[in-house]
Backbone as CSV, one residue per row, in Angstrom:
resi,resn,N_x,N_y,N_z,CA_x,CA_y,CA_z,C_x,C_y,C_z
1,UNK,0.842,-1.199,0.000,0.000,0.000,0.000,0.878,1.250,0.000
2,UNK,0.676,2.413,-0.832,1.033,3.485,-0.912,1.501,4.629,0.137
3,UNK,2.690,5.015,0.860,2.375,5.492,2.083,1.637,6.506,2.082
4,UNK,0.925,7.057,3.258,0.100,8.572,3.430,1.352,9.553,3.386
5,UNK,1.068,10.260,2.874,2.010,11.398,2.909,1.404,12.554,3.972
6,UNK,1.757,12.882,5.194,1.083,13.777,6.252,1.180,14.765,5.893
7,UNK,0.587,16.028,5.569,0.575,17.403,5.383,1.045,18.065,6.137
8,UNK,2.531,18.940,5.973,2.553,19.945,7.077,1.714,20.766,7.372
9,UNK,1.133,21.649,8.549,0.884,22.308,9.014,1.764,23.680,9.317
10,UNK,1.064,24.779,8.464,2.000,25.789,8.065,1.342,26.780,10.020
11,UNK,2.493,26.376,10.512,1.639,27.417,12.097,2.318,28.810,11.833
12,UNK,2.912,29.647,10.818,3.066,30.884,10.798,1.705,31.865,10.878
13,UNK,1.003,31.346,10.621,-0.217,32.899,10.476,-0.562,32.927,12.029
14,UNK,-0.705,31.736,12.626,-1.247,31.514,14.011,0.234,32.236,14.958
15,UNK,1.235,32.247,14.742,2.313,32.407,15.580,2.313,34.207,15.120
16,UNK,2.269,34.546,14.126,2.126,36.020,13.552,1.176,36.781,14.390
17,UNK,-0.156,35.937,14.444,-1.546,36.913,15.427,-1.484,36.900,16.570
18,UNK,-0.764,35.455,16.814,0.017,35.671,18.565,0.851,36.754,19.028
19,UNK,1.989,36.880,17.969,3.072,38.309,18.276,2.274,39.361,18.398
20,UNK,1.059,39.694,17.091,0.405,40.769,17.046,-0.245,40.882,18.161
21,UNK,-0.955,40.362,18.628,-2.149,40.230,19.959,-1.046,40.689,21.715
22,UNK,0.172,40.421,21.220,0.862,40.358,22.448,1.356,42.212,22.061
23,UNK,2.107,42.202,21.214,2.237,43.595,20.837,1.430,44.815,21.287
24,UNK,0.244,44.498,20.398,-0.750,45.400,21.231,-1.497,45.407,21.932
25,UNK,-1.240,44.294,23.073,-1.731,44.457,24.429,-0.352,45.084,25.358
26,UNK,0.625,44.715,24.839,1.951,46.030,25.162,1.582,47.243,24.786
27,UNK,1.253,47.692,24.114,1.215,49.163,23.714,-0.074,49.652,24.462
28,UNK,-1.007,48.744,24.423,-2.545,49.663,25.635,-2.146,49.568,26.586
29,UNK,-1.258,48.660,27.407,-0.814,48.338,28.818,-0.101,49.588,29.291
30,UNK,1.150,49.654,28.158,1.652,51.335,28.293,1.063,52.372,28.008
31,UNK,0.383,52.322,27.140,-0.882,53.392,27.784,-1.549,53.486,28.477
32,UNK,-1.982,52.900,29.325,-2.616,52.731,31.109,-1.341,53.429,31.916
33,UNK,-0.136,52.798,31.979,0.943,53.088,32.605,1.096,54.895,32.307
34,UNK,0.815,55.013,31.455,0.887,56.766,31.064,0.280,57.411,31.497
35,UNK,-1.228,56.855,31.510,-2.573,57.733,31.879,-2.363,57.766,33.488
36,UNK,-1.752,56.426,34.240,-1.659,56.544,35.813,-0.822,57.866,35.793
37,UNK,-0.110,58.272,35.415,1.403,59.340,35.505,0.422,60.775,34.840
38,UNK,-0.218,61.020,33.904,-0.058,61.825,33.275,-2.106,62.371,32.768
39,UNK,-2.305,63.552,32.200,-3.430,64.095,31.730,-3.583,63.248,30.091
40,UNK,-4.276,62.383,29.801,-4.567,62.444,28.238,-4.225,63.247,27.250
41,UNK,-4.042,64.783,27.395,-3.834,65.734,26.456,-1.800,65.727,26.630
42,UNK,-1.622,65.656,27.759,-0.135,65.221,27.781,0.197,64.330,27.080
43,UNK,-0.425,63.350,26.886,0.384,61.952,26.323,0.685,62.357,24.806
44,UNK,1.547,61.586,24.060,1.955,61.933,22.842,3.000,60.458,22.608
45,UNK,2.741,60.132,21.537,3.065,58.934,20.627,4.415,58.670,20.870
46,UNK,5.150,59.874,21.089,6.680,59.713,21.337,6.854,59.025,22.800
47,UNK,5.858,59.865,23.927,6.083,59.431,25.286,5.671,57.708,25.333
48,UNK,5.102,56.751,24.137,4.479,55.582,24.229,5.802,54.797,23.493
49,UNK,6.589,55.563,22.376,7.042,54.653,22.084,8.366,54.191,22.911
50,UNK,8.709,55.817,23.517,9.993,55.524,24.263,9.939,54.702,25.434
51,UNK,8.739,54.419,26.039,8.359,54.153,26.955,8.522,52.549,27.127
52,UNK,8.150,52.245,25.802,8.007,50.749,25.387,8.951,50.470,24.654
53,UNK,9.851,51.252,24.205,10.996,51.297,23.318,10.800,50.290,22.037
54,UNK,10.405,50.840,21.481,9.561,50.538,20.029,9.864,51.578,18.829
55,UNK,9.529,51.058,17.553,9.720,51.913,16.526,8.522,53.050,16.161
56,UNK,8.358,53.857,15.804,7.342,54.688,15.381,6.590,53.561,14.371
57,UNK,7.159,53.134,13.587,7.009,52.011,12.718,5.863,51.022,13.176
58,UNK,6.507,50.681,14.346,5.415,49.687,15.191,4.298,49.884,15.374
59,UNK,4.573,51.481,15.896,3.624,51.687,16.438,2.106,52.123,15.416
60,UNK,2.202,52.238,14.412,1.636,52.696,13.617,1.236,51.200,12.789
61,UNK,1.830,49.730,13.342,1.265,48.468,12.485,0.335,48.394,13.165
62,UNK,0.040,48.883,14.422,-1.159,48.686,15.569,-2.454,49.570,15.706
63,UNK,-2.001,50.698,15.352,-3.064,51.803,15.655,-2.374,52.756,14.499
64,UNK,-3.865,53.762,14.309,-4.078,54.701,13.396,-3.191,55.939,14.166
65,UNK,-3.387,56.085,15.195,-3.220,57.536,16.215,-3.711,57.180,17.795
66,UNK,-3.266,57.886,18.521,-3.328,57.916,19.994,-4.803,57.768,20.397
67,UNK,-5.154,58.527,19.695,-7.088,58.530,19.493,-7.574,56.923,19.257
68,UNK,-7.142,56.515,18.798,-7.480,55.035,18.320,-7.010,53.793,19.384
69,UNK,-5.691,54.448,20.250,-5.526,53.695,20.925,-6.298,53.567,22.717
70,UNK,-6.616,55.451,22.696,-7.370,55.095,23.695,-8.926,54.490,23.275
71,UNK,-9.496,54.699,22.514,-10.874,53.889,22.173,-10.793,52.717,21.997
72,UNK,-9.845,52.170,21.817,-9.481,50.662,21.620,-9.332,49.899,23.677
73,UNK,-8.480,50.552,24.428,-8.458,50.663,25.698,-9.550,50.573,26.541
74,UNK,-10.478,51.641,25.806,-11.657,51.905,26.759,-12.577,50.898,26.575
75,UNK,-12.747,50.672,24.989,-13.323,48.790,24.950,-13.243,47.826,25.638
76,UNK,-12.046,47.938,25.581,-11.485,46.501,26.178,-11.659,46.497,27.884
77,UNK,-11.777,47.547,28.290,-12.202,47.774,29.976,-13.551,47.564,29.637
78,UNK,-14.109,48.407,29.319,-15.736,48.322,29.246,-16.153,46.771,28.963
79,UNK,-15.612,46.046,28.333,-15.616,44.443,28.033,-15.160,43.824,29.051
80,UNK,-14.396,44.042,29.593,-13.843,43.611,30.967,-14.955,43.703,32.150
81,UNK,-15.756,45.067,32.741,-15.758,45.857,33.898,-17.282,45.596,33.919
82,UNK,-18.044,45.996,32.226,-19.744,45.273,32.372,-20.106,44.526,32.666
83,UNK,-19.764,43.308,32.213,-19.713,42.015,32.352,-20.264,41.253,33.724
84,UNK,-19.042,41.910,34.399,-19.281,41.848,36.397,-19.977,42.721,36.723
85,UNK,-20.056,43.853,36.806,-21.640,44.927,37.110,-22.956,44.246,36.676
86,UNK,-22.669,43.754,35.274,-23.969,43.371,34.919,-24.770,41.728,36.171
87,UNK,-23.475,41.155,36.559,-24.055,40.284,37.126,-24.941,40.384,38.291
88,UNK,-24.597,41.827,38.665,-25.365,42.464,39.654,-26.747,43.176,39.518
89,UNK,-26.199,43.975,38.738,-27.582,44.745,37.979,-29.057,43.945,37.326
90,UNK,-28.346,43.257,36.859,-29.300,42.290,36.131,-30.570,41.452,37.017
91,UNK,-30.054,41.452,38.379,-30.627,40.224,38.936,-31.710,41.096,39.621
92,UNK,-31.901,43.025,39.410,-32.854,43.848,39.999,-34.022,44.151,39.190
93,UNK,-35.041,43.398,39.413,-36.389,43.073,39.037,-36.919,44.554,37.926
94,UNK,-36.701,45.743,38.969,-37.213,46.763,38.148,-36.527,47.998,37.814
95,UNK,-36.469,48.179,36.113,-35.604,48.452,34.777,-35.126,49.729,35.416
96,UNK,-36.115,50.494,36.152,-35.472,51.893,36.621,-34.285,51.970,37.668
97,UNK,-34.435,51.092,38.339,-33.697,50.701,39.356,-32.132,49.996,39.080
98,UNK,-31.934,49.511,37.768,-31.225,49.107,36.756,-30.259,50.154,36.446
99,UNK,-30.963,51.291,35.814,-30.523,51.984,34.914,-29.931,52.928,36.510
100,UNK,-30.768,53.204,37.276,-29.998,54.013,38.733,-28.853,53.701,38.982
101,UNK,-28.792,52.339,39.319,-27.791,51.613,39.620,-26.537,51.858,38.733
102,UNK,-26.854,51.325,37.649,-25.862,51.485,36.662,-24.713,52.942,36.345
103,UNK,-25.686,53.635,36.508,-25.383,55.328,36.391,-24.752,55.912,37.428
104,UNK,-24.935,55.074,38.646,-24.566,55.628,39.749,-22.699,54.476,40.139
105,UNK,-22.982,53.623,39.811,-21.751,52.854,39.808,-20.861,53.312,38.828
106,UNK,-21.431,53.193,37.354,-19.966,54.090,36.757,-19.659,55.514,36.903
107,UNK,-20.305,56.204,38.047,-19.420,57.657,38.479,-18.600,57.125,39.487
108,UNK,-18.967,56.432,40.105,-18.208,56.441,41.427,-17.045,55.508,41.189
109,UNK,-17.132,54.686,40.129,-15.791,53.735,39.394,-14.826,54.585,38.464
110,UNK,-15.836,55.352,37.890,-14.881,56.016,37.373,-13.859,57.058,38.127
111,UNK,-14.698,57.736,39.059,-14.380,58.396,39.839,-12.739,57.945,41.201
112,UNK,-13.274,56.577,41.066,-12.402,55.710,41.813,-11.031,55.207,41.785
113,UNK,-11.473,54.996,40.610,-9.931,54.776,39.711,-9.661,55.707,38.587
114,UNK,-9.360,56.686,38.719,-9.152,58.204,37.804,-8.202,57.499,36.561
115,UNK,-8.135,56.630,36.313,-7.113,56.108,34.994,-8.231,55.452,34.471
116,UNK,-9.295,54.804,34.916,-10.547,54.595,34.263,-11.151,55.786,33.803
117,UNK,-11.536,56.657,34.980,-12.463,57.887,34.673,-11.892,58.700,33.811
118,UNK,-10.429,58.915,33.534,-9.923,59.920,32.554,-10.230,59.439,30.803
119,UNK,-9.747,57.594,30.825,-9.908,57.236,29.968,-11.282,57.834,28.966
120,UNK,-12.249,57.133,30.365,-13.725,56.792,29.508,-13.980,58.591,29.068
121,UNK,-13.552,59.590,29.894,-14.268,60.762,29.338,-13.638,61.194,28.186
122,UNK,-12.344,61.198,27.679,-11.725,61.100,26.739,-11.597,60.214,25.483
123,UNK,-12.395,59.190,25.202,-11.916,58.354,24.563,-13.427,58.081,23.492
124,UNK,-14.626,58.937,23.762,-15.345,58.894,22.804,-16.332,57.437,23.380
125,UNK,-16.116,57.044,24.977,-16.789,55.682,25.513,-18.657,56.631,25.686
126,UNK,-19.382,55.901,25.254,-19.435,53.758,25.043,-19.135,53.641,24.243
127,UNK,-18.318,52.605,23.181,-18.191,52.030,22.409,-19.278,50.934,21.966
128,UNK,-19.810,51.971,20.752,-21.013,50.717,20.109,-20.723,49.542,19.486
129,UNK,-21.334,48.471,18.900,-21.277,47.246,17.985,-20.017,46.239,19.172
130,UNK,-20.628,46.005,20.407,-19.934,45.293,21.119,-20.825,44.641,21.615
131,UNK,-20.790,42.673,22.206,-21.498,42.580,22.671,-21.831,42.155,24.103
132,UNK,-20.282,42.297,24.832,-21.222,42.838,26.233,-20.326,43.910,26.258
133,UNK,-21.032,45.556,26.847,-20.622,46.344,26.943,-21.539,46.921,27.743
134,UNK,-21.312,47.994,28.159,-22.616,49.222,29.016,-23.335,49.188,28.414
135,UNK,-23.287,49.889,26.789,-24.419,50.657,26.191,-25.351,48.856,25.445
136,UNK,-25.231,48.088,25.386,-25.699,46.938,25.228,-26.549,46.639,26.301
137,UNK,-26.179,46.460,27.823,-26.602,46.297,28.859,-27.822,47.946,29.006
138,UNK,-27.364,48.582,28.977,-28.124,49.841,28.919,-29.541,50.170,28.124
139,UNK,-29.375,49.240,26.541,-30.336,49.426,25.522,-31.771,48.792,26.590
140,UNK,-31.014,47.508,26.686,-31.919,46.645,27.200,-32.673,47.173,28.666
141,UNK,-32.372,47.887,29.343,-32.764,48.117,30.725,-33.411,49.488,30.129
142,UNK,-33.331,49.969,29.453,-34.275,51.254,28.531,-35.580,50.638,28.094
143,UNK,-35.582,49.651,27.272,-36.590,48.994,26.752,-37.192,48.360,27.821
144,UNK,-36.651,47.759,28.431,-37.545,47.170,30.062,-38.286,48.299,30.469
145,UNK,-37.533,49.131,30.799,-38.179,50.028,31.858,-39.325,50.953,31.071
146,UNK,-39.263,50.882,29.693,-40.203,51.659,28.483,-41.640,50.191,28.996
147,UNK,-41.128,49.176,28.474,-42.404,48.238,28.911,-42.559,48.286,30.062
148,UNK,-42.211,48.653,30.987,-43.123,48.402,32.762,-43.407,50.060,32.845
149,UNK,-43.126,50.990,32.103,-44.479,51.996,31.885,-43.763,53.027,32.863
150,UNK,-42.340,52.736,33.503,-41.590,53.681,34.065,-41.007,54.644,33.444
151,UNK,-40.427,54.538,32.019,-40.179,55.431,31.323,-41.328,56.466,30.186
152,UNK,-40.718,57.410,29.468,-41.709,57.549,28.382,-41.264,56.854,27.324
153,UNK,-42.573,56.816,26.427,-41.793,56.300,25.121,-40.879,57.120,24.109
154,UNK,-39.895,57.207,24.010,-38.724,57.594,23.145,-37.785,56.675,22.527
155,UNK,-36.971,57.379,21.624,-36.461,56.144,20.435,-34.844,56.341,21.511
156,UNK,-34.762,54.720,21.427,-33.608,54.138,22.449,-32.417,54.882,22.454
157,UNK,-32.166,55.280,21.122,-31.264,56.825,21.055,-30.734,57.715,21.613
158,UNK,-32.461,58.356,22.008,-32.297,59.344,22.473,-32.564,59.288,24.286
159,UNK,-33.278,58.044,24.894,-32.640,57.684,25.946,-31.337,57.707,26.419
160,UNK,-30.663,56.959,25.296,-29.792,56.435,25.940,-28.343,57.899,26.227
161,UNK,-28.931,58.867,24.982,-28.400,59.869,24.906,-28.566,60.871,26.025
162,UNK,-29.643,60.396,26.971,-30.105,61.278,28.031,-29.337,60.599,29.590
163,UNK,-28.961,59.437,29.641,-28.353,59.120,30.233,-26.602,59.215,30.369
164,UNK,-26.432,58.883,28.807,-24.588,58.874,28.810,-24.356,60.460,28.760
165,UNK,-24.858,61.352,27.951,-24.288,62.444,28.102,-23.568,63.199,29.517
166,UNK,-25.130,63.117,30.235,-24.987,63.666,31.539,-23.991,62.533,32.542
167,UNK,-23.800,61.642,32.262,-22.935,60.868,33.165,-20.998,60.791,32.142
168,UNK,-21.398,61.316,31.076,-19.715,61.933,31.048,-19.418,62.946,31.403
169,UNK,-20.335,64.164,31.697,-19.577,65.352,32.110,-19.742,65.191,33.488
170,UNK,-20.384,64.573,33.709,-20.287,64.535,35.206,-19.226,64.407,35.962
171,UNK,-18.568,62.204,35.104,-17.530,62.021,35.426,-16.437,63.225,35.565
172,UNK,-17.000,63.938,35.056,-15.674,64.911,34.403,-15.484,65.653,35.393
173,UNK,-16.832,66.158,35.852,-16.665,67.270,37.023,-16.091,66.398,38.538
174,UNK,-16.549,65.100,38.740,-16.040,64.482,39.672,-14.780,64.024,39.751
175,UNK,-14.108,64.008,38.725,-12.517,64.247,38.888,-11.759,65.041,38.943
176,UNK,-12.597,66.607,38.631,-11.783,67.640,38.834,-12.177,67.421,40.811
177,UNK,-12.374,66.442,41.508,-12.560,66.793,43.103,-13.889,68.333,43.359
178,UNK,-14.701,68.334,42.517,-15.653,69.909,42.561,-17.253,69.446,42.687
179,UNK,-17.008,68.261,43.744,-18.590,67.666,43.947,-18.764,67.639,45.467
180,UNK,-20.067,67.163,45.596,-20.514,67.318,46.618,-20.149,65.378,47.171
181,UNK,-20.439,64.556,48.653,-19.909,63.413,48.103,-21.577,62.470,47.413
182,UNK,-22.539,63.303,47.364,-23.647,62.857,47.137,-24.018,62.947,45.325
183,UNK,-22.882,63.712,44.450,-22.967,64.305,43.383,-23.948,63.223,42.225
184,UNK,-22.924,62.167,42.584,-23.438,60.858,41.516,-25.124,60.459,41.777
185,UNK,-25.358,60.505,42.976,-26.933,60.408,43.614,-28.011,61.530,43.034
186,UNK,-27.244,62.874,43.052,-27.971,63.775,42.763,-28.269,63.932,41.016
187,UNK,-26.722,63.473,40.265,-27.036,63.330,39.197,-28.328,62.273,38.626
188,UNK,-27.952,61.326,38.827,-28.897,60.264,38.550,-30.390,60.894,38.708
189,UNK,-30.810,61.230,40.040,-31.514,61.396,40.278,-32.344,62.115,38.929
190,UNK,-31.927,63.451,38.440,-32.571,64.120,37.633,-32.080,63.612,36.338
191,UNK,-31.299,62.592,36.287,-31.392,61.613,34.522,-32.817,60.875,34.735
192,UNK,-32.923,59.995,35.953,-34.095,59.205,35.672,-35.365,60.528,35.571
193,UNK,-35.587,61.784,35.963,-36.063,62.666,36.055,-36.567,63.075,34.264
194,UNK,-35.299,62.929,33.847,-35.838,63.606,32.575,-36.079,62.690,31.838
195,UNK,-36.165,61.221,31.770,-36.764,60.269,31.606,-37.996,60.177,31.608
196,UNK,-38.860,60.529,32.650,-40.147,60.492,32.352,-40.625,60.431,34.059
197,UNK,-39.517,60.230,34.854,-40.513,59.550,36.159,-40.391,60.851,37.199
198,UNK,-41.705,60.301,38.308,-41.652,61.722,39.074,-40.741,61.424,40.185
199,UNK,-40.272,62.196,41.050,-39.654,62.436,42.061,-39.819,61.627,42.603
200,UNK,-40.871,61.005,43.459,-40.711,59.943,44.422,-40.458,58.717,43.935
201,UNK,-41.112,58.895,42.614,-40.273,56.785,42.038,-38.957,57.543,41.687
202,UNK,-38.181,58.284,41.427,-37.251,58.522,40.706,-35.825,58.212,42.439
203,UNK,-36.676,58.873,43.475,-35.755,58.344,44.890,-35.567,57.600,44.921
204,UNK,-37.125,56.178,45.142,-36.560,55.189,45.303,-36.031,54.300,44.822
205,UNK,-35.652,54.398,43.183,-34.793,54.193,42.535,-33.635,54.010,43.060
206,UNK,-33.144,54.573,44.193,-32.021,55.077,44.054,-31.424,54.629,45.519
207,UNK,-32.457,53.586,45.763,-32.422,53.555,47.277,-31.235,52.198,47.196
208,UNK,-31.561,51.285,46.157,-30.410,50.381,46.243,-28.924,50.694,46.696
209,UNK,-28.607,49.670,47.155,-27.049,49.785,47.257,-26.327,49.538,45.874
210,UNK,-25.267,50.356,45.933,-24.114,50.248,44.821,-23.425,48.692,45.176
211,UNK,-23.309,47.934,44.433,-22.950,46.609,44.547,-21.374,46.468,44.361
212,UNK,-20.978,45.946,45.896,-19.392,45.321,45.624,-18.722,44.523,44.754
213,UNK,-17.762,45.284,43.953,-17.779,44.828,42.570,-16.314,43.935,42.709
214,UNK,-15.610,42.522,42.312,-14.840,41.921,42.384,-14.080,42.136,41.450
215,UNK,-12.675,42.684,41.371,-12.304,43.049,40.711,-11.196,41.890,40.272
216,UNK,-10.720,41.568,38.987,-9.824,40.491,38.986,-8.463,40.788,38.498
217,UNK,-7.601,39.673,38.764,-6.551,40.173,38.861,-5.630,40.059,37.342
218,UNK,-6.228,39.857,36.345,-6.160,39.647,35.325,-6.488,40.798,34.442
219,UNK,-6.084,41.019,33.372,-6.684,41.964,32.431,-6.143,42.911,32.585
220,UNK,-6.792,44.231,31.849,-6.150,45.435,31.910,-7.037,46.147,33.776
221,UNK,-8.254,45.272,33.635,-8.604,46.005,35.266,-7.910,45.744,36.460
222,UNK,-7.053,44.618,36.389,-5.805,43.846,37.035,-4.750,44.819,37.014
223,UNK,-4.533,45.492,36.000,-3.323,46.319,36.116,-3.728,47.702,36.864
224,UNK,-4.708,48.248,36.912,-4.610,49.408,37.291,-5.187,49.092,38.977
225,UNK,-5.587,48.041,39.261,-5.684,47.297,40.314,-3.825,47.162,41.113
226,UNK,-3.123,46.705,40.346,-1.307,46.655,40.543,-1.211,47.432,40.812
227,UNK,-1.051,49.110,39.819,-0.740,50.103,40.280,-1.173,50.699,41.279
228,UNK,-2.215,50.533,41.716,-2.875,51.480,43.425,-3.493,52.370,42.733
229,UNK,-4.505,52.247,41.862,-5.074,53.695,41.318,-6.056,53.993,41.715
230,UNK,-6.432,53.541,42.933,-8.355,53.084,43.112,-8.361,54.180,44.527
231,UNK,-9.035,54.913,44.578,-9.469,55.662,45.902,-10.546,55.371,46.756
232,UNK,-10.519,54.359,47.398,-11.225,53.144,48.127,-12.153,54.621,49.040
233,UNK,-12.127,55.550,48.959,-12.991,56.628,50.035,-14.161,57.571,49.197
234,UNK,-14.642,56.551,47.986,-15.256,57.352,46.685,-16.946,56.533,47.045
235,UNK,-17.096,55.866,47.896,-18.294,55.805,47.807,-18.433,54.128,47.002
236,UNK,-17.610,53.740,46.426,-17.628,52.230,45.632,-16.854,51.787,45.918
237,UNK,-17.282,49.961,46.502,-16.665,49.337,46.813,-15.929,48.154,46.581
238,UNK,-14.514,47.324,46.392,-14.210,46.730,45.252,-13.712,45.502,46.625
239,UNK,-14.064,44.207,46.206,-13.219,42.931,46.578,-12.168,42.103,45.848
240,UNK,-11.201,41.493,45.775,-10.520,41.154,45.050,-10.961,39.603,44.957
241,UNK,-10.732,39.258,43.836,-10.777,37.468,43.386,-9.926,37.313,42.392
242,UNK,-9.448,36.106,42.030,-8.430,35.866,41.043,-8.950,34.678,40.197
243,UNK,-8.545,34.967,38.985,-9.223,34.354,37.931,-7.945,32.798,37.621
244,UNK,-8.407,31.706,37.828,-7.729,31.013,37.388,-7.420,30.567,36.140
């Protein structure tokens, strides 16, 4: 009988997306490492490459511009950070109470870890066409809360536009330290407000607790977890677990 002749197996393309994948999780990593040190408008392509000691060359097989690399960053947290909020959020029966929650945890996270909060206000976050993310988790707790007759009816849009807006400048104002420590409470309060609901459902909305969020030791939320970036006196509270 004829022998089989075995086919090599060409593993270059697979060993190529490996280098690539490792590459530029080096280059967002050092950009976290930057943002702990420095303002967003400071950073500059030179301070990333020297940093990582890399070619301009490189840096440009990975990303378009600095702009690209923090929106790429802020994904990949937001993919990280929903995920576990959502396991919390999710399990609260009613949609308004959802969306409170939600609104009120990413000020005080962001707020918490200022290398998160600088990111997300800078970086053009939420990031759409993802599928677990905030604004995914968000659509859905809009449309809930539109069917249980808590909201008005409006196109998910412009909900959702009534919520993120006011919770990025917010973030914004809560990292310049120019809030009250109730700020995130008070905000919310008048998002679910202009939503549709009155004052007293719009309180007790709000009555939940912010849920202790486990943070792991893995990922890019792992790293800024390493560095000490978290201001444990912000009102949100974080436990550690490790991902095996």
């Amino acid at each position: 009988m004829p022998k089989t002749v075995k086919k090599k197996v060409d593993h270059r393309p697979r060993v190529a997306a490996q280098r690539r994948a490792t590459m530029q999780a080096r280059l967002l990593l050092g950009t976290l490492q930057l943002l702990s040190k420095k303002q967003v408008s400071d950073i500059s392509i030179n301070d990333l490459i020297h940093q990582e000691n890399v070619s301009r060359g490189t840096f440009y097989k990975y990303f378009d511009s600095l702009s690209h690399v923090f929106a790429m960053l802020a994904a990949r947290l937001d993919a990280e950070l929903s995920p576990i909020a959502d396991q919390f959020i999710a399990c609260i029966p009613d949609a308004a109470t959802r969306v409170a929650t939600g609104t009120r945890l990413f000020l005080h996270v962001g707020s918490s870890a200022p290398v998160f909060g600088k990111l997300m206000v800078q970086s053009g976050w939420p990031v759409p066409h993802s599928e677990y993310n905030f604004l995914t988790f968000l659509d859905r707790d809009i449309q809930l809360a539109t069917t249980q007759g808590v909201f008005e009816v409006l196109p998910p849009s412009v909900a959702a536009h009534l919520i993120v807006g006011p919770m990025i400048g917010g973030l914004q104002t809560m990292l310049l330290g120019q809030t009250q420590p109730d700020y995130a409470e008070q905000l919310t309060l008048r998002i679910l407000i202009s939503l549709g609901m009155n004052r007293a459902a719009a309180q007790k909305a709000l009555r939940v607790p912010i849920p202790e969020l486990p943070l792991q030791s893995a990922g890019f939320i792992g790293e800024i977890v390493r560095m000490g970036r978290i201001d444990r006196s912000t009102g949100v509270h974080f436990k550690h677990s490790r991902e095996d």
